[in-house]
C-alpha positions in Angstrom: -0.3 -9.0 9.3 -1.4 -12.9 10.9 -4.5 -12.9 12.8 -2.5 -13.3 16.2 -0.7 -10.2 15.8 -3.8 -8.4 14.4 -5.9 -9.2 18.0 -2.9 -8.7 19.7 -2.7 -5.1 18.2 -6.1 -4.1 18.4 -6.9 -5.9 22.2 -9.3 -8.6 21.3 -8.7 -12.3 20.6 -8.5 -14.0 17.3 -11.6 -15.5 17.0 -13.0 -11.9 17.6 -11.1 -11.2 14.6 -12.2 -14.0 12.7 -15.7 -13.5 13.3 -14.8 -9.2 12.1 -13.6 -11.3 8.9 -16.5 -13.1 8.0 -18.4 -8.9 8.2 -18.6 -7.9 4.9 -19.0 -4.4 5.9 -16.1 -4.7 8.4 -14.0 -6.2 5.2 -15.2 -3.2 3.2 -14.1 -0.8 5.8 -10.7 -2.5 6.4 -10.2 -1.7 2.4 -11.0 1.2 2.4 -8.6 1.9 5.2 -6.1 0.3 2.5 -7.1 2.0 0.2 -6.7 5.3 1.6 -2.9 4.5 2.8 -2.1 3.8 -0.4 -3.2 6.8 -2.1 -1.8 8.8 0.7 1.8 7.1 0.4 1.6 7.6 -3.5 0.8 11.4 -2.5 4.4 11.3 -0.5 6.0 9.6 -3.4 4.9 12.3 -6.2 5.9 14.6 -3.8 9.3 13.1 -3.4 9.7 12.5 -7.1 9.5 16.1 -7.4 12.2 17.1 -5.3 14.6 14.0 -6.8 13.7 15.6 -10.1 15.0 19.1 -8.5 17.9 17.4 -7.0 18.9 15.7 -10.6 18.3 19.0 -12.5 20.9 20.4 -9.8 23.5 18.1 -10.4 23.5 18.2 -14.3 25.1 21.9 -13.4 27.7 20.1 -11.1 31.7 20.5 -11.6 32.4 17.1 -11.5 32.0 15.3 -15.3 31.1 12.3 -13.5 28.5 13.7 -11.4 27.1 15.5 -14.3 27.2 12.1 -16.5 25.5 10.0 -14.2 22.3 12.4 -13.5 22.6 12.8 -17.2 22.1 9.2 -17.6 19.4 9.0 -14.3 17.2 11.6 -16.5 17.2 10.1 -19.7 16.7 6.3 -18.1 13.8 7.4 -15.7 12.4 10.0 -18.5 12.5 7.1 -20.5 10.3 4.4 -18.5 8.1 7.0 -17.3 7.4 7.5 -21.2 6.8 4.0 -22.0 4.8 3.6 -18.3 2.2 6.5 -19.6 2.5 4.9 -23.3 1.7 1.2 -21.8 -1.5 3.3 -19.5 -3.2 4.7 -22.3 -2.8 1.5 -24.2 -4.8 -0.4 -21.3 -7.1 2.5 -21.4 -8.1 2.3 -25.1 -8.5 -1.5 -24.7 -10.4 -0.9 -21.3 -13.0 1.8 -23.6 -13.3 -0.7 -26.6 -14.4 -3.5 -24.2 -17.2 -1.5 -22.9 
């Protein structure tokens, strides 16, 4: 978001919001606002992995062959980088420990 559409938004204008900037604890609060909208959109995406999970493990008992072949293949790909994503995570993590 630019400056001009952030004062615009919250009423003010932008050299309010420049001077807000230059707050470290108005910067700290601003990302921790962040923060939390981004751990509360990864909560909605886990929770939507789960039911595309259910919706694949539904369609691998589907009467089409092709329908059943290509959440076949979506299972094995995505079981597949989610392997290699958890392998690469507690890679970083023993690399993280050792540096301590």
């Amino acid at each position: 978001m630019t400056v001009a559409a952030a004062a615009a938004a919250s009423g003010v204008g932008e050299r309010t919001v420049y001077r807000r900037l230059e707050d470290l604890d108005f910067r700290q609060a601003v990302s921790e606002a962040r923060a939390r909208m981004v751990e509360n959109a990864v909560g909605e995406l886990a929770a939507a992995a789960t039911a595309a999970v259910c919706t694949l493990r539904a369609l691998l008992g589907a009467e089409s062959g092709s329908v059943r072949l290509g959440a076949a293949r979506a299972v094995l790909e995505l079981g597949s980088r989610l392997r290699e994503s958890v392998e690469l995570e507690q890679r970083v993590a023993a690399l993280e420990a050792v540096q301590r």
